[in-house]
Every structure is written in C-alpha cells, then in structure tokens.
C-alpha positions in Angstrom: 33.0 21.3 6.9 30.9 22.5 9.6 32.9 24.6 12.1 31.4 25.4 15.5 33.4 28.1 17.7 32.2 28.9 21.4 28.6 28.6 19.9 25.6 29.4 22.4 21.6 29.4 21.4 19.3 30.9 24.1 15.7 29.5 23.3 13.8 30.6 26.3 15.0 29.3 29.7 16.7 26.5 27.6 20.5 27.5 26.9 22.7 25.2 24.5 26.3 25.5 24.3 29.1 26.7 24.6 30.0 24.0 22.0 33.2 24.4 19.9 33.6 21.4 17.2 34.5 20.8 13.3 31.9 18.6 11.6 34.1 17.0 8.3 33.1 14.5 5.6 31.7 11.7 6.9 28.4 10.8 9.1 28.4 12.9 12.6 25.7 11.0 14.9 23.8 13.3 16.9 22.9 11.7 20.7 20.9 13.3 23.6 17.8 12.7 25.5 15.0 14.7 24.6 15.2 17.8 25.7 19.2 17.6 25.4 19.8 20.3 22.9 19.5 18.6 19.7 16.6 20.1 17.6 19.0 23.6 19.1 22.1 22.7 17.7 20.4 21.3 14.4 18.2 24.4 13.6 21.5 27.0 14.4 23.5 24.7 12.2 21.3 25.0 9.4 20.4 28.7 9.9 17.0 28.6 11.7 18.2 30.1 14.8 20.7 32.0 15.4 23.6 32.2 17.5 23.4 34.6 20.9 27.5 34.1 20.7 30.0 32.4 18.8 29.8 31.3 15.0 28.8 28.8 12.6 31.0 28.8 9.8 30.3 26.6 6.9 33.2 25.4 4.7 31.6 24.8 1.2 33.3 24.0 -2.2 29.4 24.1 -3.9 27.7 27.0 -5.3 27.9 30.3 -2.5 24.9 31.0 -0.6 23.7 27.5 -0.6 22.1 26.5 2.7 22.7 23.2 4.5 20.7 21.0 3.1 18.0 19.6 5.9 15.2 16.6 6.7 13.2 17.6 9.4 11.5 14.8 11.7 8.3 15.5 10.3 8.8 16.1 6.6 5.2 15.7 4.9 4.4 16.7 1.2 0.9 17.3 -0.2 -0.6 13.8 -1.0 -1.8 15.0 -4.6 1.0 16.5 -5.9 3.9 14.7 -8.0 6.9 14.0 -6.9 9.1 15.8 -9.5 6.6 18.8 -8.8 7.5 19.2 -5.3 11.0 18.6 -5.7 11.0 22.1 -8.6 8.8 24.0 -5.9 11.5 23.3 -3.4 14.4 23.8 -5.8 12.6 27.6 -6.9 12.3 28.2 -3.0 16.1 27.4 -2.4 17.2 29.1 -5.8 18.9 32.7 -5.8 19.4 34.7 -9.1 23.3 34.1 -9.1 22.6 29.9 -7.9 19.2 28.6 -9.6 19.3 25.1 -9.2 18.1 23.4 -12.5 16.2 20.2 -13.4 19.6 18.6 -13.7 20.6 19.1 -10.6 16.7 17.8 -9.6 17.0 14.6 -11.1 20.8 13.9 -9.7 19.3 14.5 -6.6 16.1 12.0 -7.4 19.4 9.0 -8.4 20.9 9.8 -5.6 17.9 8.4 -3.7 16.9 6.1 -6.0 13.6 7.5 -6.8 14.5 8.7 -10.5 11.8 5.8 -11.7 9.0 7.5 -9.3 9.3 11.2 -10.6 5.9 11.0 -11.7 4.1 9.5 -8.8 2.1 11.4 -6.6 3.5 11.7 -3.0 0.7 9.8 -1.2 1.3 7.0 -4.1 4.6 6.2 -2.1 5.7 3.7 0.6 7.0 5.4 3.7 9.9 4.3 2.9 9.8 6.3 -0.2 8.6 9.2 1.0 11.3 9.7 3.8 13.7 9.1 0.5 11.5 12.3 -0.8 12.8 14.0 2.1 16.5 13.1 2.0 16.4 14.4 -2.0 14.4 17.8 -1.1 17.5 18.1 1.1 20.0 17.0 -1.2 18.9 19.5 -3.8 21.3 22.3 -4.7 24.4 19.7 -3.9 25.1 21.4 -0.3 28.6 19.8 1.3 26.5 19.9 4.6 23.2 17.4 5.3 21.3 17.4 8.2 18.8 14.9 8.8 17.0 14.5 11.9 15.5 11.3 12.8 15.9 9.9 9.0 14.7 6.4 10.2 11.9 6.9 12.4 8.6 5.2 11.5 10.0 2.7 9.0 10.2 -1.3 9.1 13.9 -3.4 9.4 13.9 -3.2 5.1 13.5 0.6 5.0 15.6 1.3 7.7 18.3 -0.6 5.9 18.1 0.8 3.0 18.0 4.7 4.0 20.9 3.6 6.3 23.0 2.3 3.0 22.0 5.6 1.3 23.1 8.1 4.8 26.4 6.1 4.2 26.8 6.8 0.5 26.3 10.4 1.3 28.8 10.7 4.0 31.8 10.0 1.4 31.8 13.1 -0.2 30.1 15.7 2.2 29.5 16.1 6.1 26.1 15.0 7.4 25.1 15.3 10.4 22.3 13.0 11.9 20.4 13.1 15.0 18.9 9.7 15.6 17.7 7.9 19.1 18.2 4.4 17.6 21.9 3.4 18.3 21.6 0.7 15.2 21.5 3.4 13.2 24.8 5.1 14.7 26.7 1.9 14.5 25.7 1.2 11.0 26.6 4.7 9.5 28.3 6.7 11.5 32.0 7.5 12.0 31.8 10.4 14.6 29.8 11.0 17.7 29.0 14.3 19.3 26.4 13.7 22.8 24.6 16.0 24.3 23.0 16.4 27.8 21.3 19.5 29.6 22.8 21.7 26.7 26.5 20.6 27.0 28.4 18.7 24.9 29.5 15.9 27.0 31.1 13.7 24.5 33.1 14.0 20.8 34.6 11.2 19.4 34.8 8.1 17.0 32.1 5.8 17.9 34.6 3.2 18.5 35.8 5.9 21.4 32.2 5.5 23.0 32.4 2.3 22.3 34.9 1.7 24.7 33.2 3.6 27.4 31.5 0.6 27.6 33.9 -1.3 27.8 33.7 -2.7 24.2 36.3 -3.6 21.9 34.4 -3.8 18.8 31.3 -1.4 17.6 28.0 -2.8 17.6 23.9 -1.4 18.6 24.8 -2.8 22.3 28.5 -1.1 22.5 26.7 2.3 21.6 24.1 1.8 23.9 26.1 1.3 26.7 28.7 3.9 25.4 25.9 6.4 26.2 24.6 5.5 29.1 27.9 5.5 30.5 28.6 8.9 29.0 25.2 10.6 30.3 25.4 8.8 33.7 28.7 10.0 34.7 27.3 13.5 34.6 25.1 12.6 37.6 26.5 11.7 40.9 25.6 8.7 42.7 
C-alpha cells in the first residue's frame, strides 16, 4: 500500500498537493491534463522528489529498502546490449548488501512479462512492444508491492496495447500499481481505482465506475471515462 498523508511537492512555481490517499492492491489510474501534477505525484511516490510537507509511507511485505518499482515514459536501453545484460545491470544498481536481487529473481521478472524466451536478444532486436515489456520487468525487478508505470501504452499498435494491458492487470492482483495514462481505454480495461488531477489538486478519488457515473453512465466503458473526466475537470471552471 501506498499511503499519502497531507503530501505537498513544490517544483518551482508549480505546487502539487495537499493530497491525502491510500493506494491498495489493485490498478490506480492516474488522470490530468498535462501540466496537472502527474509526473509530481509519480516521481515523490517513487522517491525522486521529495515531499516539502506531509509523508509517503510505503506499506511493503517484500524485502526492506526496496524502492517502488518504476517505467518512466521514455524508458530506452542501449540498442547493442542483451536483454538479460541490462536487466543484471539494473538488478546490481537496485541491489543493497542486506537485499541483492539475484538471477532468480531476474528471470521471474523476465516470465512475468513474457520475455523469458528473448533473454538473449539484443534490445534494438525487439518489437516496441517488446521493449516497453523490457521496461515493465526492469521495474518489476526486486518484487516491489508498489509499480508505477507512466504512460505504459504510448507508441504501440491495438495488439501491443492489448497485451501490456492484460499484463498491467495480472500485476494488479497481488501488488498496488499505479498508472498514469491519457488513453481512457486503457483505464477502463485495467483499472479499478481513479485518482484525477487538475492545477495540482486532487479533484477526484474513486472506482472508475464512480466517474463513470459522472457521466451519467451506468456501465464502464472508453466513452463513460471520457466523459467522466471531462465532467470532473469542467466542473472546476465556472461557466
């Protein structure tokens, strides 16, 4: 669990917060216009920035010391280099003297992500698909109970998309993961929580059957969550 008490990031003029939540087991979806806060949020969850008030507590049953595990929106990896090569130079980063993270815990991280048969490629050998897979295992590795992923889906066709969002699932039964996305497929197709953003505020926390019904919905689908948020971030500014 990620718990979030009165938490406030100052990043220049930009301010985030105060934003008080608990992030459980299960897929959080991460909504805001650019400029909303997001990358904030995501960077003090995960230990990049930290705090000017409040706390981020993390709730882990996994090894002590063990960072959130995390897929920037960018992740990239040497074109040359193996796969199973830059998966052990990110394990040795992440290991401490009382936590190394062995090959065992390498290749679990490889099945999880289906990629156990492509240990040996090289990186630019891979689909995009693939390599965004890469990513979701260099974040897996070490077993954190917290996953943040931001924008796992970008730049990949309908098949890929599908397929990471089957795998975002599967992760979400037995850990918290918390994704930021802008495509509100994916949130209907993975998610089970919402948390929305705007200017820095939290302006919504819910099921996404909650924001669903902001739009007047009765069942979940891409177009109830679209709606949902428009809704949301519209009735913040006055006609």
């Amino acid at each position: 669990m990620v718990v979030l008490e009165d938490l406030v990031v100052r990043r220049g003029r930009f301010e985030l917060g105060p934003v008080d939540a608990h992030l459980g087991t299960g897929v959080t979806a991460l909504l805001g216009a650019n400029g909303a806060g997001k990358s904030t949020l995501m960077g003090a969850v995960v230990g990049v920035l930290a705090p000017s008030r409040g706390r981020v507590g993390l709730e882990q049953s996994g090894s002590p010391g063990r960072a959130p595990g995390y897929l920037p929106q960018d992740f990239d990896a040497p074109r040359r280099v193996r796969v199973i090569d830059y998966l052990r130079f990110a394990a040795w980063c992440r290991s401490t003297r009382r936590a190394p993270i062995t090959d065992a815990e390498i290749g679990a991280a490889l099945r999880a992500v289906g990629l156990q048969d492509r240990a040996g490629w090289r990186f630019g050998a891979l689909s995009g698909g693939m390599r965004r897979r890469v990513g979701v295992a260099h974040a897996l590795i070490g077993s954190p109970d917290v996953v943040v992923l931001d924008e796992p889906t970008v730049g990949l066709d309908p098949v890929q998309r599908t397929d990471l969002r089957e795998l975002i699932g599967a992760l979400g039964r037995d850990r918290a993961v918390l994704v930021s996305t802008h495509l509100a497929e994916d949130v209907a197709a993975v998610a089970e929580r919402v948390m929305i953003l705007a200017e820095g505020a939290v302006v919504f926390q819910g099921s996404v059957a909650e924001l669903a019904e902001r739009a007047g919905a009765a069942t979940v689908s891409s177009e109830a969550v679209e709606r949902g948020f428009l809704a949301v971030v519209r009735d913040r500014v006055p006609a």
